[in-house]
C-alpha positions as CSV (number, residue, x, y, z in Angstrom):
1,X,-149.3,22.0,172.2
2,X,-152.4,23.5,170.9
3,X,-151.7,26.9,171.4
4,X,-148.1,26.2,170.2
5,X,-149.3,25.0,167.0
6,X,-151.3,28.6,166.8
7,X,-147.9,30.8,166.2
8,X,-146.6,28.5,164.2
9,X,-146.7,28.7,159.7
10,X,-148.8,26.6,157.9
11,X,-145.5,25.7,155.7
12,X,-142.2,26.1,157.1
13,X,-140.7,25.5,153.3
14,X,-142.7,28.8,152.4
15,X,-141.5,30.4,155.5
16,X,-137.5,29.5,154.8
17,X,-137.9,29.9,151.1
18,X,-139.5,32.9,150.7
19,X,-137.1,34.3,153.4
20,X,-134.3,33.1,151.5
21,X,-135.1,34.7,148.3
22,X,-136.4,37.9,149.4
23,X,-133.8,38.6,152.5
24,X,-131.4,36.6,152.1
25,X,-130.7,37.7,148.4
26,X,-132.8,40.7,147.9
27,X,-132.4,42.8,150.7
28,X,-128.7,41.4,151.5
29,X,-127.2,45.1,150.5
30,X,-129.4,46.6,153.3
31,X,-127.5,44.8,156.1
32,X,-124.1,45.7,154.2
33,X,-124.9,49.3,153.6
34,X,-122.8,50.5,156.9
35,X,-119.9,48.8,155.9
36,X,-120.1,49.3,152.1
37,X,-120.2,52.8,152.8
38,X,-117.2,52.8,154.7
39,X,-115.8,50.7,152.4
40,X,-116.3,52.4,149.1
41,X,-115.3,55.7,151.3
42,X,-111.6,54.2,152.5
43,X,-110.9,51.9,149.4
44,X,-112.4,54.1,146.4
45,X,-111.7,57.6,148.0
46,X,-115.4,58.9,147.6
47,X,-116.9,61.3,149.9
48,X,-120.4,60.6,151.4
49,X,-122.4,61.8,148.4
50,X,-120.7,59.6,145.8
51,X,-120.7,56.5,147.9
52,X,-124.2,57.2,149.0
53,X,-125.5,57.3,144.8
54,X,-122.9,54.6,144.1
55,X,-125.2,52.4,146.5
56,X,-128.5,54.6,145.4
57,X,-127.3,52.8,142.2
58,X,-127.5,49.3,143.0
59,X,-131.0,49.4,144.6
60,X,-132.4,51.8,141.8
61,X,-131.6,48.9,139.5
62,X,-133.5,46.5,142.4
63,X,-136.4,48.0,142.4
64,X,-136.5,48.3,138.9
65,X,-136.1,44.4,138.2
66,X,-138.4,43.9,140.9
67,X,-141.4,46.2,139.9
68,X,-141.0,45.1,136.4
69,X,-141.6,41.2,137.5
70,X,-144.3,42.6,139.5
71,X,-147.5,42.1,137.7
72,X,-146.8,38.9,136.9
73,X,-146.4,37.2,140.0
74,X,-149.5,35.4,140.0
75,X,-148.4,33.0,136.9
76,X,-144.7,33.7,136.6
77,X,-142.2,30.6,137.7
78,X,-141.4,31.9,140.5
79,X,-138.7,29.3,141.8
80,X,-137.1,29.7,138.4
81,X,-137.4,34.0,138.3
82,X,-135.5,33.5,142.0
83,X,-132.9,31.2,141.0
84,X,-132.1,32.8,138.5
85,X,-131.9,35.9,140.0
86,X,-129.8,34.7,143.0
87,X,-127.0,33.6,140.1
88,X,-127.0,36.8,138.6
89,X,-126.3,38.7,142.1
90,X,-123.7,36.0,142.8
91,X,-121.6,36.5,139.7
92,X,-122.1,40.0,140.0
93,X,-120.4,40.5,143.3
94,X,-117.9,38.1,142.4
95,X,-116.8,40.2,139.5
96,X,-117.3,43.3,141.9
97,X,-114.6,42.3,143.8
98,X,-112.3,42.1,140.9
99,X,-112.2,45.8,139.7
100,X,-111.4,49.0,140.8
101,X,-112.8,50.8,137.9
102,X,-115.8,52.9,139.8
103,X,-117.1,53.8,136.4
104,X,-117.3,49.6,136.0
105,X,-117.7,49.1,139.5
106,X,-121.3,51.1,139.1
107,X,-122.9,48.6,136.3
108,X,-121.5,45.7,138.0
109,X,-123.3,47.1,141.1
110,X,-126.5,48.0,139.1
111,X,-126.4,43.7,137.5
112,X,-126.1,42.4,141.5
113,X,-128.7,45.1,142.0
114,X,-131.0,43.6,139.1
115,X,-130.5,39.9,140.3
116,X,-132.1,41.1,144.0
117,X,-134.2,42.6,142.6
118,X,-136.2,39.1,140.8
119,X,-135.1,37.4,144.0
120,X,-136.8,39.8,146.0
121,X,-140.5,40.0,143.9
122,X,-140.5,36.2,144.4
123,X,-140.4,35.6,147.4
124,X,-142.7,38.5,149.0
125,X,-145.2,37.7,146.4
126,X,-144.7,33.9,148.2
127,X,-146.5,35.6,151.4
128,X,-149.7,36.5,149.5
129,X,-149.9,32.3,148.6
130,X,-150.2,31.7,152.2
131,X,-153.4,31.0,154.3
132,X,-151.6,33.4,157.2
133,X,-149.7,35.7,155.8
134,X,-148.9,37.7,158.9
135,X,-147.6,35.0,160.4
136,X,-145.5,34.2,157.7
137,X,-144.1,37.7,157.5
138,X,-143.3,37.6,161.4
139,X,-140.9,34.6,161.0
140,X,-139.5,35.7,157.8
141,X,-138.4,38.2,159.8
142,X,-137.3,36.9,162.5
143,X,-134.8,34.5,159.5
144,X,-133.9,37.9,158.8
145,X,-133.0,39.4,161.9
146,X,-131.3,35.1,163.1
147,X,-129.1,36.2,159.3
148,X,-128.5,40.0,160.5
149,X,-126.4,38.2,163.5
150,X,-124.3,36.4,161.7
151,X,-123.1,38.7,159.0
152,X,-123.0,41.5,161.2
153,X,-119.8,39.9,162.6
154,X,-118.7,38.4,159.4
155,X,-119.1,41.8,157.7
156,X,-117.2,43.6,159.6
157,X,-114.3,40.6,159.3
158,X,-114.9,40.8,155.6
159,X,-113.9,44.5,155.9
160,X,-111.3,44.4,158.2
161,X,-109.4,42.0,156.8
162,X,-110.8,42.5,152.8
163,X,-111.8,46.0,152.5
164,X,-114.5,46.6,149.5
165,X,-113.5,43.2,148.0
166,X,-113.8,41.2,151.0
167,X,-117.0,42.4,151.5
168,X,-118.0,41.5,148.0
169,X,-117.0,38.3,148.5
170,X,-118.6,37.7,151.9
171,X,-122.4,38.8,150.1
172,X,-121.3,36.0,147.7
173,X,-121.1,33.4,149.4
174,X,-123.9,34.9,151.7
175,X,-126.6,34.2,148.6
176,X,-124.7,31.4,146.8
177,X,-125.3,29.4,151.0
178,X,-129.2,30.7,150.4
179,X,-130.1,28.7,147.0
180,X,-131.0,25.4,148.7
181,X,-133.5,27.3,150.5
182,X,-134.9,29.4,147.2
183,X,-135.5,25.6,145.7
184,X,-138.3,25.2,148.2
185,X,-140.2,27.7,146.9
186,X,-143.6,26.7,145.0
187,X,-143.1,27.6,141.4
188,X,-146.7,28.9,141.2
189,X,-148.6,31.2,143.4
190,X,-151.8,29.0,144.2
191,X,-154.5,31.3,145.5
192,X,-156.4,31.1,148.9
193,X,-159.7,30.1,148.5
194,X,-160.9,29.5,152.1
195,X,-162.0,32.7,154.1
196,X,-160.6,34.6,156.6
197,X,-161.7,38.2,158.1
198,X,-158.7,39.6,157.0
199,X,-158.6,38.7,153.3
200,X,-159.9,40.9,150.8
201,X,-160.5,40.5,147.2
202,X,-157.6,41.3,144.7
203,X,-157.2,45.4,144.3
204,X,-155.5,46.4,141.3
205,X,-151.8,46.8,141.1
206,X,-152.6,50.7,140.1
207,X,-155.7,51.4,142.6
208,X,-155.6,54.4,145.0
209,X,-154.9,51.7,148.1
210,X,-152.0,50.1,146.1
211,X,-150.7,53.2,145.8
212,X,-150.7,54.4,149.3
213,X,-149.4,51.2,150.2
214,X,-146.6,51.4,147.8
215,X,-146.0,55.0,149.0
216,X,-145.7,54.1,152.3
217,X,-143.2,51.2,152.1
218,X,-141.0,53.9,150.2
219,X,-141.3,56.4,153.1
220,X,-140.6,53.6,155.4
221,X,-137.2,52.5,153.5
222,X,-136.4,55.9,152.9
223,X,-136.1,57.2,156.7
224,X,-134.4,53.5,157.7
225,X,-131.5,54.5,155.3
226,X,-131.4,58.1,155.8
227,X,-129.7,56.8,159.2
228,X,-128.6,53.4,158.7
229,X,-127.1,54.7,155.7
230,X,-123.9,56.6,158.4
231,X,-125.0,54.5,161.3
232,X,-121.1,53.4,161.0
233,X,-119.7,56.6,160.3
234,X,-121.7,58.5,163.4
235,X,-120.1,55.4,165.9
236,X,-116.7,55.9,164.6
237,X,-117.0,59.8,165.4
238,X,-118.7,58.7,169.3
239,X,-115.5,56.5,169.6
240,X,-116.5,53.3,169.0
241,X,-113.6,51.2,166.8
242,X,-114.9,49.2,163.8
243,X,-114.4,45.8,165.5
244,X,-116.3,47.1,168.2
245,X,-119.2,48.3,166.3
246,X,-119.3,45.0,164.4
247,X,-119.7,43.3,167.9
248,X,-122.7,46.2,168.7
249,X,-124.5,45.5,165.3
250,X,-124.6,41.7,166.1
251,X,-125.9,42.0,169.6
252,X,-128.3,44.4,168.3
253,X,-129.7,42.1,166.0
254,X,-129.8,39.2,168.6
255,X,-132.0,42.3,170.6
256,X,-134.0,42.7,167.3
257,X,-135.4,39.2,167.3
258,X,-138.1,40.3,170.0
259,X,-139.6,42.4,167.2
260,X,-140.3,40.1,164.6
261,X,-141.3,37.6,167.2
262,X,-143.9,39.8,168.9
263,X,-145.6,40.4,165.2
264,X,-145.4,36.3,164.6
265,X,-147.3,35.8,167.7
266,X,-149.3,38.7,168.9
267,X,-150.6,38.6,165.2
268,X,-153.7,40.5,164.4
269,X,-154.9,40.3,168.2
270,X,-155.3,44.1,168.4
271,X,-155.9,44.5,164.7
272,X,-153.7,46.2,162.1
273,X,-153.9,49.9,162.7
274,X,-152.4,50.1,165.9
275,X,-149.0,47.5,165.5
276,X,-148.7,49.4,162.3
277,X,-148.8,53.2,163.7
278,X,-146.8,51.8,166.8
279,X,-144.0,50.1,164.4
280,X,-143.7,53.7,162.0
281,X,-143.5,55.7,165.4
282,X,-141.0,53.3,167.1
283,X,-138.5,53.2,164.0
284,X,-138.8,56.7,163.5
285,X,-137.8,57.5,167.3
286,X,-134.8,55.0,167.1
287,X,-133.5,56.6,163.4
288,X,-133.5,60.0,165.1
289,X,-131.9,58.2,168.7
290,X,-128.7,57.1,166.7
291,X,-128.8,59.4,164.0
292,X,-128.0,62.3,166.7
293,X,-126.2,59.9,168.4
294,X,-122.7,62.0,168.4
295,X,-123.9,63.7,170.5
296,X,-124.4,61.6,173.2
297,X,-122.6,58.5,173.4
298,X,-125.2,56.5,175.4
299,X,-128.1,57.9,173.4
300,X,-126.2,56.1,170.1
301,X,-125.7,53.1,172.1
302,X,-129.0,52.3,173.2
303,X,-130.9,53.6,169.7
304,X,-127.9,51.2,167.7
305,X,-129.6,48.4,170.4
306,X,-132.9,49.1,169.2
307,X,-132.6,49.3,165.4
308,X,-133.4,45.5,164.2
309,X,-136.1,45.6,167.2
310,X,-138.6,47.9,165.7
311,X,-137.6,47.6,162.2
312,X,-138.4,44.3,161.9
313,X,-141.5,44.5,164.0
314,X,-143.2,47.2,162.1
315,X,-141.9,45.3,158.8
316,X,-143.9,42.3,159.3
317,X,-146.7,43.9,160.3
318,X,-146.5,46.3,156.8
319,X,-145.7,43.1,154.5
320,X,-148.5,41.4,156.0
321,X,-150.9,44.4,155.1
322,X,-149.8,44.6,151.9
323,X,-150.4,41.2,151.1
324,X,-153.8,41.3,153.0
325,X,-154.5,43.5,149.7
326,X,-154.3,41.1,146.8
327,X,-154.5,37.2,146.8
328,X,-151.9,36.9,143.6
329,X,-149.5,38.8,145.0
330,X,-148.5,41.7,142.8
331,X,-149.3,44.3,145.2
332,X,-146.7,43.0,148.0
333,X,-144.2,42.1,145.3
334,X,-144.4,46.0,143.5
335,X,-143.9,47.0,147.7
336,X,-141.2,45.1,147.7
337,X,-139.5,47.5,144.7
338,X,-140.5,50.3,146.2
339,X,-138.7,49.1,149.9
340,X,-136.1,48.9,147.8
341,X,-136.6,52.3,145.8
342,X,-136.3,53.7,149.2
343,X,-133.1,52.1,149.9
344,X,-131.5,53.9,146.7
345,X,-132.5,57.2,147.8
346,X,-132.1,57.2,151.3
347,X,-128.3,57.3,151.3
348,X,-128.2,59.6,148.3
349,X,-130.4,62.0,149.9
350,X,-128.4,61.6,153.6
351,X,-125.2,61.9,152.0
352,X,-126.7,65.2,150.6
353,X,-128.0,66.3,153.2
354,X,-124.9,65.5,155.5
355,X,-122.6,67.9,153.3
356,X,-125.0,70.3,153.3
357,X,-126.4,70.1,157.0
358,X,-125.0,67.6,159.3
359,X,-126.7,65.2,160.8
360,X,-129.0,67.8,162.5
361,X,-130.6,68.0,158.8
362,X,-130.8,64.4,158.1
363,X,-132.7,64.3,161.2
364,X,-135.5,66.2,160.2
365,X,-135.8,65.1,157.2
366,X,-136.2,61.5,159.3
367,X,-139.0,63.6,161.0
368,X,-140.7,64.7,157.7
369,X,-140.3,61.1,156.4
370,X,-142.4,59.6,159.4
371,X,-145.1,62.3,159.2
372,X,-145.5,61.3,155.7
373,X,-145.2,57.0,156.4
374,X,-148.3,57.8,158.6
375,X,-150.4,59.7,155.9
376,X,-149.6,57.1,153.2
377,X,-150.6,53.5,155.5
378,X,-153.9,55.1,156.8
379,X,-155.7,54.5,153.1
380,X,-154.9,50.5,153.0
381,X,-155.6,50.6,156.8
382,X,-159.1,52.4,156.3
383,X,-159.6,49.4,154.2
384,X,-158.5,47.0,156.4
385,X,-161.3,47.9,159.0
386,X,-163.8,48.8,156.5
387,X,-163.5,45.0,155.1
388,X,-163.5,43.8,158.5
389,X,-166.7,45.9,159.5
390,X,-168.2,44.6,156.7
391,X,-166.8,40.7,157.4
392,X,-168.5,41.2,160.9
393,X,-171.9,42.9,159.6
394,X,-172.5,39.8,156.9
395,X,-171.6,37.4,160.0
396,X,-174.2,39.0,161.9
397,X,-176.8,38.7,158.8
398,X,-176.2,34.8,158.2
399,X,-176.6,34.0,161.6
């Protein structure tokens, strides 16, 4: 019971609420991006490029409301920011469903993508408040992944049956089910006094490491969405019909809850550097796996089956790191933005790339990406085991 009591969260209210606001509100879009492509594609009559900025759009405008709230995250309301960002998205994909206008379609779009955006500061700036925050971030993610198999199906019901507007509607009621959750949330970050070998003291939102961390979650989003972006599109053209690949996305997610799962309780066993290096690699294989996937018909399949997997492993383990970086939270809040900053361009610059390439050229640039995920984490990682050297060396002294 013991050691049962070791994987779990010191606050289960943190856990849900947090996961609520930041996933289940701010990052919503990411899970719908396949279909919403489609969708904006067959309903609007866009080709890939304008449906890929149309979304670039949306989480341009996330990022934007995130990063501003940012730097205040250690005495902003952060219940309050949440909520209030959660009604915003709501009404905004209500009225999205309502138009066909893509000139007004766009702002709506940019509003829903605002209202994330608070949602999402919030409640990855939660994860800094807590005494473990890696654990936290495992089971956030494994909410996350437990929410990618439901509206996996449900999305690609929404789209079958509703097109563009049924899908609008479905992220609607997705967020509006999530604000019991978001009402759990502490209003004020309280920092963590009591030590622990992997807190360090607060870094400035602006240092070099906040930086590279920042830099790195953006490389990270970038290459997911590069792929995930046309993951749809790619299975239409192996063969696969939409209902199936509805069915595929679901079971994949059910799959993906190993991932988070291994982060909540392997932890920081083997240290950071190594979950983190393994996670970038891992993603980066399966991106290029499915990517190339028409190709190959099995090689889709089995990539498609390890997407949520290592995505949400190597996520945990990189919001953990980042909020190992500052107690108040700003610098895992301003990550989340640029997460999100990622998720804009990625299907801009795939769409791009697929007119101008194929997929052949999206999947270097998912090559490129990875190379450059690796170069950015190594700064806040160096100062991982330089804190922790130092943690063990003044252990050694008192004793």
């Amino acid at each position: 019971m013991k050691q049962l009591r070791e994987f779990m969260p010191q606050s289960w209210g943190l856990v849900f609420s947090a996961f609520a606001a930041a996933y289940g509100v701010g990052l919503l879009a990411l899970l719908a991006l396949p279909f919403l492509i489609s969708a904006v594609m067959n309903d609007l009559g866009l080709d890939e490029a304008q449906a890929g900025f149309l979304m670039s759009a949306e989480f341009v405008f996330t990022m934007l409301a995130s990063l501003i709230v940012a730097p205040l995250m250690g005495t902003a309301p952060r219940r309050t920011i949440a909520a209030i960002g959660l009604a915003a998205a709501v009404a905004a994909n209500l009225a999205s469903a309502a138009v066909q206008d893509v000139y007004l379609l766009t702002v709506l779009r940019c509003c829903a993508g605002a209202g994330a955006g608070l949602a999402l500061a919030c409640g990855n700036a939660c994860v800094s408040s807590a005494q473990d925050p890696d654990r936290v971030a495992g089971w956030m993610n494994v909410l996350f992944v437990a929410l990618m198999i439901v509206v996996m199906l449900v999305f690609a019901q929404a789209m079958a049956s509703g097109g563009l507007k049924g899908l609008y509607y479905a992220m609607a009621i997705t967020m509006a089910v999530m604000l019991p959750l978001v009402l759990f949330m502490p209003q004020r970050g309280t920092a963590v006094q009591h030590a622990q070998h992997f807190r360090m003291p607060d870094s400035k939102l602006l240092s070099g490491v906040a930086i590279c961390m920042m830099a790195a979650m953006f490389l990270f989003s970038t290459r997911d969405t590069m792929g995930w972006a046309f993951v749809e599109q790619v299975g239409v053209r192996v063969g696969y019909e939409g209902e199936e690949l509805g069915f595929l996305f679901s079971l994949q997610a059910f799959v993906g809850l190993i991932g988070p799962l291994l982060a909540s309780i392997i932890g920081k066993r083997f240290g950071m550097s190594t979950p983190v290096i393994l996670g970038v690699l891992s993603c980066g294989a399966v991106s290029l796996g499915y990517i190339l996937g028409e190709l190959s018909k099995p090689m889709y399949t089995v990539a498609v089956m390890m997407i949520a997997a290592t995505y949400f492993y190597a996520l945990a383990y990189l919001t953990a790191l980042a909020a190992s970086l500052d107690r108040e939270g700003r610098i895992v809040a301003a990550c989340g933005s640029f997460l999100t900053l990622g998720i804009a361009v990625g299907p801009a610059l795939s769409g791009l790339l697929v007119s101008l390439g194929g997929y052949q050229l999206v999947a270097w640039a998912i090559i490129g990406a990875v190379a450059l995920t690796l170069v950015a984490v190594s700064v806040p990682l160096s100062r991982v085991r330089a804190h922790e050297r130092g943690s063990v060396l003044a252990g050694a002294a008192s004793g």
